[in-house]
N, C-alpha and C positions, 0 to 999 in steps of 0.2 A: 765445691765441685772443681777436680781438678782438670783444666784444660790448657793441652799444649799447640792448637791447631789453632789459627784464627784467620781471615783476611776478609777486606774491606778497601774501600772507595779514599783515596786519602788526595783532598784538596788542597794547598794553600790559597793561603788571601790575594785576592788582588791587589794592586797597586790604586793607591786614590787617582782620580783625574784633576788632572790641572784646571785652571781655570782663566776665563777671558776676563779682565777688568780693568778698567783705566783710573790711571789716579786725576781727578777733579775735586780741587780742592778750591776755595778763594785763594785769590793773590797769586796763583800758582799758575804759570804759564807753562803750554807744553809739557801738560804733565805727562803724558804718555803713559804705554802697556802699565800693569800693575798688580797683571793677578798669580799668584802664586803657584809652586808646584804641588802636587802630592806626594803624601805619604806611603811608604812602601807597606806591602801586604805582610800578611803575620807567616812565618815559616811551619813548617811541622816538624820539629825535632821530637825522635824519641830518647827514650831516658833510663837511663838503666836503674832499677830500685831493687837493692836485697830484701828487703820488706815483703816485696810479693812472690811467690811461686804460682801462678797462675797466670794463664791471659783469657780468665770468665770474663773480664769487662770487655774486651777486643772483640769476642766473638761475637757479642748483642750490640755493637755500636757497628754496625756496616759503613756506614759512611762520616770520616773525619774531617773538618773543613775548619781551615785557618780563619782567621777575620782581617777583612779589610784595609787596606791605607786610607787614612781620613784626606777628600779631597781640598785643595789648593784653597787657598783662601785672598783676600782682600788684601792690598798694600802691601803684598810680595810673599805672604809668611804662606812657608811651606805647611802643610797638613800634617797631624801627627802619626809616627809610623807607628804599624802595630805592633803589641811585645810578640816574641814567639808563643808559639802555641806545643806546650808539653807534653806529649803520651808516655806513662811510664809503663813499662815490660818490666817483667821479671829478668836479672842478670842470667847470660845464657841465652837469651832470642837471638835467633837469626831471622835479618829482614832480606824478601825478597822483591825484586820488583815481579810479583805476576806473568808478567805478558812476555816480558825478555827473559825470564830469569834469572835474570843478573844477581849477584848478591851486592845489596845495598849495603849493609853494616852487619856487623858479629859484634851484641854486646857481652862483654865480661866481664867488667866491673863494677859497682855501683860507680852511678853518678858519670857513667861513660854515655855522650849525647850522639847520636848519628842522624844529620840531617836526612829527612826524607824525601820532604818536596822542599823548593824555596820560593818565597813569598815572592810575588811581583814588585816592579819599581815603582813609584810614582809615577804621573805622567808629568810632562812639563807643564807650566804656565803659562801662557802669551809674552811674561815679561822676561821671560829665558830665551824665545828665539828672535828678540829685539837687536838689530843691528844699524850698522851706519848708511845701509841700504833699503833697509826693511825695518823702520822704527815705527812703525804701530801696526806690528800682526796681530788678527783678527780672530785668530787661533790658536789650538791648544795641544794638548796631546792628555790623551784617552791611559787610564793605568792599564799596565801591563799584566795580563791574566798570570795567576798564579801554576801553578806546576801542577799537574794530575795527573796520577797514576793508580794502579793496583796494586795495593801489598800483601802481602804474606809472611803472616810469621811463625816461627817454628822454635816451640821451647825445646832447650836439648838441658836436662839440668847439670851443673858444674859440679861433680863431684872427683875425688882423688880414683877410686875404686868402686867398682862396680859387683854386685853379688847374682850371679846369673848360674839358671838351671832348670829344671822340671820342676811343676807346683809341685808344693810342699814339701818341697827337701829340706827345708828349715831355714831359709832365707831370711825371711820375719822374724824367728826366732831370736837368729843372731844378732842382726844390728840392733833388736832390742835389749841382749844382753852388755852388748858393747858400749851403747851410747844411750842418750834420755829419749831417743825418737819411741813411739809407741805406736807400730804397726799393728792393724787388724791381725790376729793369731786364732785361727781354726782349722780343724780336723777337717776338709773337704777344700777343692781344689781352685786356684785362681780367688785366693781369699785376696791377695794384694790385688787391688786394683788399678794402682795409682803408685808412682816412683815413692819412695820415703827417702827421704836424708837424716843423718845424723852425723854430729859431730864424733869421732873416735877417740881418747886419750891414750897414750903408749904409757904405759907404768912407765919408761925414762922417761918422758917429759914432752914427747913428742907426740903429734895430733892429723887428723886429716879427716875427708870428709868422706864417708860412703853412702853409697847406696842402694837400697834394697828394690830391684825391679819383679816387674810383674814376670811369673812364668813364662820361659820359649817353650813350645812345643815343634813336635815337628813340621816343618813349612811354614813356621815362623817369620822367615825373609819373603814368603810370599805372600802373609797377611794372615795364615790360618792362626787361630787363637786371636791373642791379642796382639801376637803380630807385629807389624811395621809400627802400629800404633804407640808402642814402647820402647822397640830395636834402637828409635834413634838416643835413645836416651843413656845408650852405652857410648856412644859414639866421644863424649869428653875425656871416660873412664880413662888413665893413665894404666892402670893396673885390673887386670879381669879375676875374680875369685868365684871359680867353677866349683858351687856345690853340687856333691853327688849323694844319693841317700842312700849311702852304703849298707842296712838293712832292708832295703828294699822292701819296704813294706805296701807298698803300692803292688809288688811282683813285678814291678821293670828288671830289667836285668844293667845291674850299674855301670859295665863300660859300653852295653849299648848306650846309654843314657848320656854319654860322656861322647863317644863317636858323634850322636845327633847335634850333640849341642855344639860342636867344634863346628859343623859342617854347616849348621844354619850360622854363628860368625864369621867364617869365612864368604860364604853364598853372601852376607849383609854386604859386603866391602867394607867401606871407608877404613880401612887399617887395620880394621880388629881380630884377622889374623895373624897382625905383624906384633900385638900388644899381651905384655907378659904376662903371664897369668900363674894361677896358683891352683890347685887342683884340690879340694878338702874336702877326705871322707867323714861325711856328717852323722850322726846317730849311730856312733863307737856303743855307746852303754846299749843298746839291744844286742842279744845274744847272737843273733845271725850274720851282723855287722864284722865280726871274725873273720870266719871262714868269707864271706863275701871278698874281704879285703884281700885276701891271699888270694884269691882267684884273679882280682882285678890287678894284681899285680904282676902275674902272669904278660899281662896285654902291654901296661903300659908302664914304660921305663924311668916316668918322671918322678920329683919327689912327690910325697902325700903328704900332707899334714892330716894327723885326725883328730879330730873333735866332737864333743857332744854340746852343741850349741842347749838342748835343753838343761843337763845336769853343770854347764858353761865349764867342760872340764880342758883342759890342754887350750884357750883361747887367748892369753899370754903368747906364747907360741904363734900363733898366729897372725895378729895383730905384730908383733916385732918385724913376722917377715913380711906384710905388710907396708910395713914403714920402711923397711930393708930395700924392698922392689923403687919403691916409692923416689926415694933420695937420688937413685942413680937413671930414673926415667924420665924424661923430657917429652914436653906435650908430642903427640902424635897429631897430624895433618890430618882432616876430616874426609881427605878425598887420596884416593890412588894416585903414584906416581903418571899415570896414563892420562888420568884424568884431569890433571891440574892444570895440563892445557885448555881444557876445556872451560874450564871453570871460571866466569867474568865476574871481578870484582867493578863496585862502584857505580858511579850513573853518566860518565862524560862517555861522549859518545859523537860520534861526525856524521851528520845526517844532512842532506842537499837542503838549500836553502826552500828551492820549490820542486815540485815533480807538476809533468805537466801532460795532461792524457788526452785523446780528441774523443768525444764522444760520437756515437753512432751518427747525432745529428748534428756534425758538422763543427759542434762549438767545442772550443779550448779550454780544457779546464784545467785550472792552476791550483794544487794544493801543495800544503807544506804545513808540519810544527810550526817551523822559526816564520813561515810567512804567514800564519793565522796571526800570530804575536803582535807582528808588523801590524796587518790587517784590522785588529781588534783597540790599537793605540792609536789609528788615527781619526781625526775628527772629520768626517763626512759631509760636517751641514757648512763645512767652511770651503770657499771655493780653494783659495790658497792650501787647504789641508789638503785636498785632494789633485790639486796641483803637485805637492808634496811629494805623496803618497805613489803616483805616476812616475818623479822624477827618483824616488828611492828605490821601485822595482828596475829602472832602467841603469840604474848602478849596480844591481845587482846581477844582469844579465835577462832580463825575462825575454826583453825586446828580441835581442839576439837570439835567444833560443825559440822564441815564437818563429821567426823566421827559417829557421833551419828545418823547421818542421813543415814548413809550404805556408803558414800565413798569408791571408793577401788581405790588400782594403777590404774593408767594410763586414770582414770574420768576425764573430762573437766570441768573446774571449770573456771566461766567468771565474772570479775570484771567489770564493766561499758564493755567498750566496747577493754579490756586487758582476753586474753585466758589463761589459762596453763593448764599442765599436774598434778594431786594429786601425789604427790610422796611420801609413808609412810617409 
């Protein structure tokens, strides 16, 4: 089953938590702190594998989640980190973050990694925040929650040249005369279901990869038929090869057919009006395929290559210019010059340490990303943690900002789901 749509829940690990412990040993005076740090959380990297064209496993796995940092251990040894955790996609996904839509990563090689989320740190030990002032804390640090988001991913497959046009103008036919791919081939419409690729050889020595898509009809760019469902899958193509069925044996009329399809590329964006194309009237050996041709030549100025993909006659020809276009084309951009502003790559991002809202009834409530993190690393049941944890919001500015906003004694101010009292 070929699917190129997928998205799910994608966690990393958390970080291990540290640990409280004192070394007590015989003979051993003032042994002091002792307990080690943790292990950091396992990452979600994806992974690019030639091996697969599909992302069936993506779409029935909703939710991905890293494993764990092993927590802190005894006599100082840190916990073990977790290996990363590997998804492989087919080469050609584009990863999204969901909610931003940012683009995460563009795989296009095999064995090209794009972190998604990143695992959490360990937390510290007791015997980490040991100093010449504070030599036996009672306390630890809590590991740091791993990274979570929503992704989306969207197969686009990698080929040189693309074979686009109205069903059954003979698209299947050819790439199966061309190359060892074996397309579905029948007399009735939207037999392709599914992109094919094949490898091409140039009788000179030269190779590249095409691809046979599913039929555009019209309103194509706006999902009728198969639609947006496949459109994107032009979008790598270097070289567009517009077959027409110059016999017209459907009773289309062939530069309507040639008119529509130009207009649903163009209507698609991402470049594929700006991407060179080749024009090939298909089905020469029927008798009407003639005079057809003369007519269509009437309209339109460009060259034609013709061929009979069934009888494979003049495909030489084809194939060379093919290779021809190919040599002197360079990848096209996925996106409009207009739009490339728009378009965010990556995940770093500047986002206020807290945001802080009053609620109807009176209390201050304090959220943030980077202050859940804080929030969820420290140790609560230790007085000195929470001590801590106080004296790290007021480095950060909480105090000051509580203040700006009318704070007075004895206001309820709520962190996640932790109360207190404003105390000035």
């Amino acid at each position: 089953m070929f699917v190129d749509l997928a998205k799910m829940e994608v966690e990393a690990g958390a970080g291990g938590d540290g640990i409280v412990a004192y070394r007590r040993e015989l003979k051993v005076e003032r042994g002091g702190p002792f307990g080690g740090s943790g292990g950091n959380g396992s990452s979600i990297i994806f992974l690019g594998d030639e091996g697969l064209s599909t992302l069936l496993d993506l779409r029935y796995n909703k939710i991905l989640k890293g494993v764990p940092g092993e927590k802190g251990r005894h006599k100082g040894m840190t916990g073990a980190c977790a290996e990363p955790t590997y998804v492989k996609v087919p080469v050609g996904t584009m990863i999204f973050d969901d909610t931003t839509g940012k683009l995460i990563g563009d795989i296009t090689k095999h064995g090209q990694e794009v972190l998604v989320c990143k695992g959490g740190r360990g937390g510290r030990g007791n015997m980490a925040f040991a100093t010449g002032i504070l030599k036996c804390p009672d306390f630890c640090e809590k590991g740091e929650p791993g990274q979570k988001r929503v992704v989306r991913c969207e197969l686009k497959v990698l080929a040189d040249c693309g074979l686009v046009g109205f069903p059954s103008v003979g698209k299947s036919t050819l790439i199966a005369a061309v190359s060892k791919a074996r397309p579905k081939i029948a007399a009735y419409h939207f037999t392709t279901l599914v992109p094919n690729l094949g490898m091409v050889e140039v009788p000179d020595g030269r190779s590249f990869v095409m691809a046979d898509l599913p039929g555009i009809i019209e309103g194509a760019h706006q999902g009728a038929g198969l639609g947006l469902q496949f459109l994107r899958h032009i979008e790598r193509c270097r070289v567009i090869v517009h077959m027409i069925d110059m016999a017209a044996v459907d009773g289309r009329d062939p530069y309507s057919d040639y008119l529509i399809i130009n207009q649903e590329l163009e209507n698609y964006k991402m470049n594929l009006g700006k991407r060179p194309r080749i024009i090939v009237a298909n089905k020469m050996d029927q008798p009407e395929a003639k005079e057809n041709l003369k007519e269509f030549k009437k309209h339109v100025q460009e060259p034609i290559i013709e061929i009979s993909a069934y009888t494979q006659d003049n495909l030489n020809e084809l194939l060379y210019k093919i290779a021809d276009l190919l040599a002197v084309t360079d990848e096209f951009s996925l996106f409009e010059e207009e739009e490339l502003e728009e378009v965010e790559y990556g995940l770093s991002e500047e986002e206020p340490f807290f945001t802080i809202d009053r609620q109807s009834d009176g209390v201050y409530n304090v959220t943030g990303a980077k202050l859940k993190r804080l929030f969820e690393m420290t140790d609560f049941d230790s007085d000195y943690g929470r001590l801590r944890f106080a004296r790290q919001l007021r480095t950060y500015g909480l105090d000051d900002a509580l203040r700006k906003l009318g704070v007075q004694n004895g206001d309820t101010v709520r962190i996640f789901d932790f109360e207190f009292e404003f105390i000035d």
